[in-house]
C-alpha positions as CSV (number, residue, x, y, z in Angstrom):
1,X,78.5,75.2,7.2
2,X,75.5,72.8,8.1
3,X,73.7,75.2,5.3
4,X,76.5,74.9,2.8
5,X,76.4,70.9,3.0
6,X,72.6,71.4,2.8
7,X,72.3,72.9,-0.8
8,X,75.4,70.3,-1.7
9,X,73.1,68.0,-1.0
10,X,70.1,69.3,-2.4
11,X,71.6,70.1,-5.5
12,X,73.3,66.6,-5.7
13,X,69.8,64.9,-5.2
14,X,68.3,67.0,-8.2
15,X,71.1,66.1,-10.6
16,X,70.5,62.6,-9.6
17,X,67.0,62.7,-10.2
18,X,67.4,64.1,-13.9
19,X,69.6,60.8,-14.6
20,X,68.0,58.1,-13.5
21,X,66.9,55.1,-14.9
22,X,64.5,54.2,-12.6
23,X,61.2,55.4,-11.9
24,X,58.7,54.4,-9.6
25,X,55.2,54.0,-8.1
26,X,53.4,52.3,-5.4
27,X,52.0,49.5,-8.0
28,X,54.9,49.4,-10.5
29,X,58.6,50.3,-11.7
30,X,59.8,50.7,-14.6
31,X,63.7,51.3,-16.6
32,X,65.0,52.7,-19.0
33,X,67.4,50.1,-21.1
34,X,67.5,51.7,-24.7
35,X,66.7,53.8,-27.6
36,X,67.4,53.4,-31.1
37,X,66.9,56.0,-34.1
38,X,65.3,54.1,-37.4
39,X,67.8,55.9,-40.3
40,X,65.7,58.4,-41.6
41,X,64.7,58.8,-45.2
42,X,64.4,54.7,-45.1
43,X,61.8,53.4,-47.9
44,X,59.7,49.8,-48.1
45,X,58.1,49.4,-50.9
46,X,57.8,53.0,-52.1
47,X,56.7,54.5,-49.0
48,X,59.2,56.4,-46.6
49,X,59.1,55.3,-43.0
50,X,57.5,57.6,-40.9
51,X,55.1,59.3,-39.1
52,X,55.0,56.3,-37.1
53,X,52.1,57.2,-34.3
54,X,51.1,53.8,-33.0
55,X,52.8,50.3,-32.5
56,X,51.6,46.5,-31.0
57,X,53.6,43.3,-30.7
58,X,52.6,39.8,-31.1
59,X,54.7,36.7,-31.2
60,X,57.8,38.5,-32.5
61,X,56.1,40.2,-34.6
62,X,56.2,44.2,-34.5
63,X,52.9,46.2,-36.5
64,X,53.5,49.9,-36.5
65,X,51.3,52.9,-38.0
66,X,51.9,55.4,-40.0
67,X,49.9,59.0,-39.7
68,X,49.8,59.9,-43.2
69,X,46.0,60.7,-44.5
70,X,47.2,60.8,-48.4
71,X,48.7,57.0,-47.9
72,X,47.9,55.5,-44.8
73,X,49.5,52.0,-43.8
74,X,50.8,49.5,-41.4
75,X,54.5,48.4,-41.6
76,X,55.5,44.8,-39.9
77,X,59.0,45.7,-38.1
78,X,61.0,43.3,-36.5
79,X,63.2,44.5,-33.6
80,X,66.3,41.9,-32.2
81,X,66.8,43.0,-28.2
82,X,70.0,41.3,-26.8
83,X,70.0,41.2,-23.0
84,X,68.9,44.8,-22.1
85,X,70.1,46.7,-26.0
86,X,68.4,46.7,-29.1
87,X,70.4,45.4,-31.5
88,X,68.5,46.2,-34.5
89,X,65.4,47.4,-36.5
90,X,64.4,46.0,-39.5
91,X,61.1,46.8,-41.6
92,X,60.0,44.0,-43.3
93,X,56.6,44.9,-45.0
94,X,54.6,47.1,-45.6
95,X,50.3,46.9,-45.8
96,X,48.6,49.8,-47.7
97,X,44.7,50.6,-46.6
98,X,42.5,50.5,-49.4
99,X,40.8,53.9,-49.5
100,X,38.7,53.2,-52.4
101,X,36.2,50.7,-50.1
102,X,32.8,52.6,-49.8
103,X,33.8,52.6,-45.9
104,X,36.7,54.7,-46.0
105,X,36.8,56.3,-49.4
106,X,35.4,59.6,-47.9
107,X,36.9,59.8,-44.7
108,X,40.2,61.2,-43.7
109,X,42.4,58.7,-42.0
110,X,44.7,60.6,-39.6
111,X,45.8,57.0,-38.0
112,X,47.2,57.3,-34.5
113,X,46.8,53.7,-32.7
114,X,47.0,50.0,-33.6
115,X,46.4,46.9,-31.9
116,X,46.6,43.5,-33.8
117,X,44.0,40.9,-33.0
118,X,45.3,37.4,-33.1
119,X,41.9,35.8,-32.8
120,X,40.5,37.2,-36.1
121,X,43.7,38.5,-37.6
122,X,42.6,41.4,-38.1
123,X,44.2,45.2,-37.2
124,X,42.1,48.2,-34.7
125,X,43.0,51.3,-35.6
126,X,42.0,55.0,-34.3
127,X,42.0,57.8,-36.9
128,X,41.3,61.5,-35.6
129,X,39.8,62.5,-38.7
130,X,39.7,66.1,-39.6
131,X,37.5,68.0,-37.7
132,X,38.0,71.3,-39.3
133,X,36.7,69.1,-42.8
134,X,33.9,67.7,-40.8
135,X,35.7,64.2,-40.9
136,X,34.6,61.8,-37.9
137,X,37.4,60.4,-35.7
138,X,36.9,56.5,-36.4
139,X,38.0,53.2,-34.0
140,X,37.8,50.7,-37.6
141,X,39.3,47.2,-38.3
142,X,41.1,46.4,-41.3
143,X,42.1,42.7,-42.4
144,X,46.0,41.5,-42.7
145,X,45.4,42.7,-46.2
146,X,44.0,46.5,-45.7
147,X,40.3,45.7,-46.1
148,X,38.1,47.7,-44.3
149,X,35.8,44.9,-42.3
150,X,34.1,46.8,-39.7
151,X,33.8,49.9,-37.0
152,X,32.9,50.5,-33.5
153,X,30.3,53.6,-32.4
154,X,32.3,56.3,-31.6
155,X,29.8,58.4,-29.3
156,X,28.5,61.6,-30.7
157,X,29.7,63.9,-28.3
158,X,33.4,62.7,-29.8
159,X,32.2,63.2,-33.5
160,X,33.3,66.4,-35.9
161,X,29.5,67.5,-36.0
162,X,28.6,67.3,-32.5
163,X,28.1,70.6,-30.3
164,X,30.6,69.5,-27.4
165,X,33.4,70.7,-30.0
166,X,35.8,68.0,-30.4
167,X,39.5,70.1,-31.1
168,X,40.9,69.2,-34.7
169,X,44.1,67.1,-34.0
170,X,42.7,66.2,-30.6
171,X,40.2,63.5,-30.8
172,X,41.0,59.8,-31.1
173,X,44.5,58.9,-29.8
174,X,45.6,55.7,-27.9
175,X,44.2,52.6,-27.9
176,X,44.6,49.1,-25.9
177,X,43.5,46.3,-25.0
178,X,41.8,45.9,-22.0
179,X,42.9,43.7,-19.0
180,X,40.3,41.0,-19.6
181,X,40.6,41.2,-23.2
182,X,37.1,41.7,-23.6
183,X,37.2,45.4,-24.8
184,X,39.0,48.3,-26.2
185,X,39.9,51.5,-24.3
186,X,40.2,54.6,-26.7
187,X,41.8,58.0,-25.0
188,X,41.0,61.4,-26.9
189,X,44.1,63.3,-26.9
190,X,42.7,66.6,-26.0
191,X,39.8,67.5,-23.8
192,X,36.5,68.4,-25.2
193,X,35.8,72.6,-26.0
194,X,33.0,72.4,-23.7
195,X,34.6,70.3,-21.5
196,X,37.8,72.5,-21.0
197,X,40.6,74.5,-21.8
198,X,43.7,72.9,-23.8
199,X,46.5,72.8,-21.2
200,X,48.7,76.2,-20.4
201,X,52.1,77.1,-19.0
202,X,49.7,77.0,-15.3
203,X,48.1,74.7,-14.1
204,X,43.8,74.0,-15.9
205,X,41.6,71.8,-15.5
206,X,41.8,69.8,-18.7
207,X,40.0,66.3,-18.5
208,X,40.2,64.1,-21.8
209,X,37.8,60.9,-22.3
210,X,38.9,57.8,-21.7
211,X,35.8,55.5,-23.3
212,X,35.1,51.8,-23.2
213,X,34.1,50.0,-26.0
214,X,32.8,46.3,-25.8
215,X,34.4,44.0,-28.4
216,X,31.3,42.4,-29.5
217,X,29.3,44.8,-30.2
218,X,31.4,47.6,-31.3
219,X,29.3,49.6,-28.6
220,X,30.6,52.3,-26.0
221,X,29.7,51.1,-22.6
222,X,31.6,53.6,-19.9
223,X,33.9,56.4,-19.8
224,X,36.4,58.0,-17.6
225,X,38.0,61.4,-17.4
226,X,41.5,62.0,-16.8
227,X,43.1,65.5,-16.4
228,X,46.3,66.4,-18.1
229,X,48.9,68.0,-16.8
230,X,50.2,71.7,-17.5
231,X,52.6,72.8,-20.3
232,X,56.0,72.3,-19.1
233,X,57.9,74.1,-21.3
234,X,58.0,78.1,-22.3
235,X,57.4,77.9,-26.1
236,X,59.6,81.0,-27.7
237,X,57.4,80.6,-30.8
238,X,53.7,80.7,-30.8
239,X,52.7,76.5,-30.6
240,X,53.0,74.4,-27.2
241,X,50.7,71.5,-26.8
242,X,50.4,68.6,-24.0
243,X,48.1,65.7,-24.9
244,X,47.5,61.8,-24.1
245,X,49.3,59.7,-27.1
246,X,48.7,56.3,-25.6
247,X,47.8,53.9,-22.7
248,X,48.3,50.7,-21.8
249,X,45.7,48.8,-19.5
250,X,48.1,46.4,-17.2
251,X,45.5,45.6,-14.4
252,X,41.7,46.0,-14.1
253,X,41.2,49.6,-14.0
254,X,44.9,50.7,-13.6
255,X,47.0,51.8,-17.0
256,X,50.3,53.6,-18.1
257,X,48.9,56.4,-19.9
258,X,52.0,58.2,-21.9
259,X,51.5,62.5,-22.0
260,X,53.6,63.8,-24.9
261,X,54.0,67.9,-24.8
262,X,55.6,70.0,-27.3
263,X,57.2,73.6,-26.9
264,X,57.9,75.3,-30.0
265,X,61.0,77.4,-30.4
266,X,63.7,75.1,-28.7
267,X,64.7,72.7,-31.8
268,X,64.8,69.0,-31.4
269,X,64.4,69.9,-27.3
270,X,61.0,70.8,-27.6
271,X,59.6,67.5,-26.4
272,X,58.3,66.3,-23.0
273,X,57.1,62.9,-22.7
274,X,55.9,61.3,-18.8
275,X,54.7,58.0,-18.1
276,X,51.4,58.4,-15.7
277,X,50.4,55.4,-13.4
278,X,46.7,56.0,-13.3
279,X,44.4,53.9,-10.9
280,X,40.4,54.5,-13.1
281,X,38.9,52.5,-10.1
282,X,36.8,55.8,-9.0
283,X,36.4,57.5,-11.7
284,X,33.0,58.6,-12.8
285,X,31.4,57.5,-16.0
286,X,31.3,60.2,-18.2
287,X,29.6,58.6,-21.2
288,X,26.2,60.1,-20.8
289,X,27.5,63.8,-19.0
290,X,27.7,66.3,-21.5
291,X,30.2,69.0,-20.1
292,X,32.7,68.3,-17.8
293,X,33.0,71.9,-16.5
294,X,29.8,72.3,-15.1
295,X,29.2,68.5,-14.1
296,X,30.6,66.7,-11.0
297,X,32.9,64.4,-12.3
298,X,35.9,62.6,-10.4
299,X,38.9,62.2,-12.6
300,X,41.5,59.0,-12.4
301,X,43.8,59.2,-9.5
302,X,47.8,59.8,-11.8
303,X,50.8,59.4,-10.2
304,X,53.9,60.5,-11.9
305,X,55.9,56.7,-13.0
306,X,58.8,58.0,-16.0
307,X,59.8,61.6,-17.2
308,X,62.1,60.5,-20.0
309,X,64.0,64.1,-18.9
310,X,65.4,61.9,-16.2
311,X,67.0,59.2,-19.3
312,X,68.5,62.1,-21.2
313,X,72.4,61.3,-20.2
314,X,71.2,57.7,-21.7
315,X,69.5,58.2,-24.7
316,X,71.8,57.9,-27.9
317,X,71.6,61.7,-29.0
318,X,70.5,62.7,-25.4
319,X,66.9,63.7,-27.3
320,X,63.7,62.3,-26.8
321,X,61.7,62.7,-29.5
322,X,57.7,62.7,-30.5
323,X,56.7,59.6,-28.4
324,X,53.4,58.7,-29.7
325,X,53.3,55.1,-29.1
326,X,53.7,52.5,-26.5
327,X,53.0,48.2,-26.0
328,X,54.2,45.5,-24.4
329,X,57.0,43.4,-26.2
330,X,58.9,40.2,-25.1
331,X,59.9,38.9,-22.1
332,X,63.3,40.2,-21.2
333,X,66.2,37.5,-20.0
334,X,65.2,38.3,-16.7
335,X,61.5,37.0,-17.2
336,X,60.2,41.1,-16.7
337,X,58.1,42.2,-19.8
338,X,59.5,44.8,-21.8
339,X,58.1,48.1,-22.9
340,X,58.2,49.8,-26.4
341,X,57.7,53.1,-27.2
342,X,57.9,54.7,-31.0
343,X,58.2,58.0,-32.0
344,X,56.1,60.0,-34.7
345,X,59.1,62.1,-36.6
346,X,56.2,64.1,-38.7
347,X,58.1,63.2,-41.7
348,X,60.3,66.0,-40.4
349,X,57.9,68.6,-41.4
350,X,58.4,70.3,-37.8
351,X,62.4,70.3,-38.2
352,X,64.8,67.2,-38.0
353,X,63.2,64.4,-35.9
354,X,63.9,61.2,-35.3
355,X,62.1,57.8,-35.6
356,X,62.9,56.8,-32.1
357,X,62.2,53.4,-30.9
358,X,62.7,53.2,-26.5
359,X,63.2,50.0,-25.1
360,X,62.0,49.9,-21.5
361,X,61.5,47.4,-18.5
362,X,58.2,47.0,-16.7
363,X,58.0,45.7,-12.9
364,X,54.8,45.5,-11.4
365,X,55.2,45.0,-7.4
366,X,51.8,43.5,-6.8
């Protein structure tokens, strides 16, 4: 009998745990509140909304990137959040790149991250170029009006040329802010070739770089790595990846780094997006070791915060789509900030997606 109420119990407590809201961490908590689907097919100004792989707020004002090399742009979204729902997203503009500038008129700009800048009113994006082409992944600035104004130095162990074999559609991801606001952190999305394998249905040593670069001078200073975890899906058709998307720096050395994997051959289910707490404070600097397989190198400490498996009996269509993008947005009517996290819907080239928008809350307990 004891046995019986034993496995009741058990069985109970795993249910539980793949609908909560909640998820947790010695240093923060965070809840899920909302999602909401942008219609699809939607067009501003001649372009159709999409592909949207990076997003930033600032004073109300929402600045979200589209992925698409052949036009790439910046829409300004509004979204209206009543007490813990969103209520509505609205596009409101949209700011084309000027490809025909000197600076970018050759390069291929896959964009995948945006932060606006409110001091020089400018926009930092990541591209991840095209490595196959021999495109360089980029961190560039634009101005309000799609001028290109300037670029950091992306390391050469990170550039298409370089013999540490950056993997095309792996290189330049996320992008934040960091906690002092006196640099820029920019994760790769997969690790290096030389530095290890892309991650598989068991568990590999997969570290991607995490580099620091100083706002001044546009320079890379330090570098961490950070492992990802394993495939966590059994892809019935040949494509599964798992990659970093996006981080957030919320103390000195600590971030929410966002891991989105993809299984092919289970329709719109194919998805798995977590929420890492990460604590860099030991990490080694990797900017000057060349391969991370044969070099000691201690990776960020991650500890498991949000696996949006655990929202599904919440979200609207009980999906969770291509999560690419995370930031900080208002101030909830608590006085907790808010979280916001967009989805890429790859212009539904990959099947029907959704542009998904998640409305979260973030706790820190420190």
């Amino acid at each position: 009998m004891r046995k019986i109420i034993l496995l009741v119990f058990l069985a109970s407590a795993l249910v539980s745990c793949k609908s909560s809201r909640l998820g947790n961490t010695s240093n923060v908590q965070v809840r899920f509140l909302d999602d909401y689907s942008i219609e699809s097919g939607l067009t501003v100004e001649g372009t159709e909304v999409g592909g949207l792989s990076g997003i930033d707020y600032h004073e109300g004002n929402y600045y979200m990137v589209s992925d698409q090399p052949s036009n790439p742009r910046i829409y300004l979204a509004r979204i209206e959040i009543s007490e813990e729902k969103i209520d509505s997203v609205s596009i409101v503009d949209v700011i084309l790149l000027d490809k025909d500038q000197e600076e970018l008129k050759d390069q291929h700009l896959d964009l995948e991250s945006i932060l606006f800048d409110p001091a020089e009113e400018n926009f930092l994006l990541s591209s991840e170029g095209n490595i196959k082409s021999g495109k360089d992944p980029m961190v560039f600035k634009v101005s309000k009006n799609g001028n290109f104004v300037s670029s950091f130095s992306v390391p050469e162990n990170l550039l298409a040329e370089s013999i540490k074999k950056p993997r095309n559609n792996g290189t330049l991801e996320g992008l934040a802010v960091s906690h002092d606001g006196k640099g820029v952190w920019a994760a790769m999305e997969l690790p290096l070739e030389t530095d290890g394998p892309k991650p598989k249905l068991y568990p590999t040593k997969s570290p991607v770089r995490i580099t620091y670069f100083d706002k001044k001078t546009g320079n890379a200073t330090k570098q961490f790595p950070y492992r990802l975890d394993r495939i966590a899906k059994i892809p019935w058709l040949y494509f599964a990846v798992n990659g970093v998307t996006d981080l957030l720096e919320y103390a000195p050395n600590k971030f929410l780094i966002l891991e989105r994997g993809f299984s092919a051959g289970h329709g719109q289910k194919g998805n798995t997006v977590r929420i890492y707490d990460v604590d860099a404070t030991l990490g080694t600097n990797t900017l000057d070791i060349n391969n991370l397989r044969v070099a000691f190198n201690n990776p960020a400490k991650k500890t498991l915060l949000y696996d949006f498996k655990w929202a599904k009996n919440f979200l609207d269509q009980e999906i969770i789509d291509n999560i690419e993008g995370i930031t900080f947005g208002p101030e909830l009517s608590n006085g907790n900030k808010s979280l916001i996290l967009i989805s890429d819907n790859n212009f539904n080239s990959m099947g029907q997606q959704l542009n998904q928008v998640i409305l979260m809350e973030f706790i820190p307990k420190n």
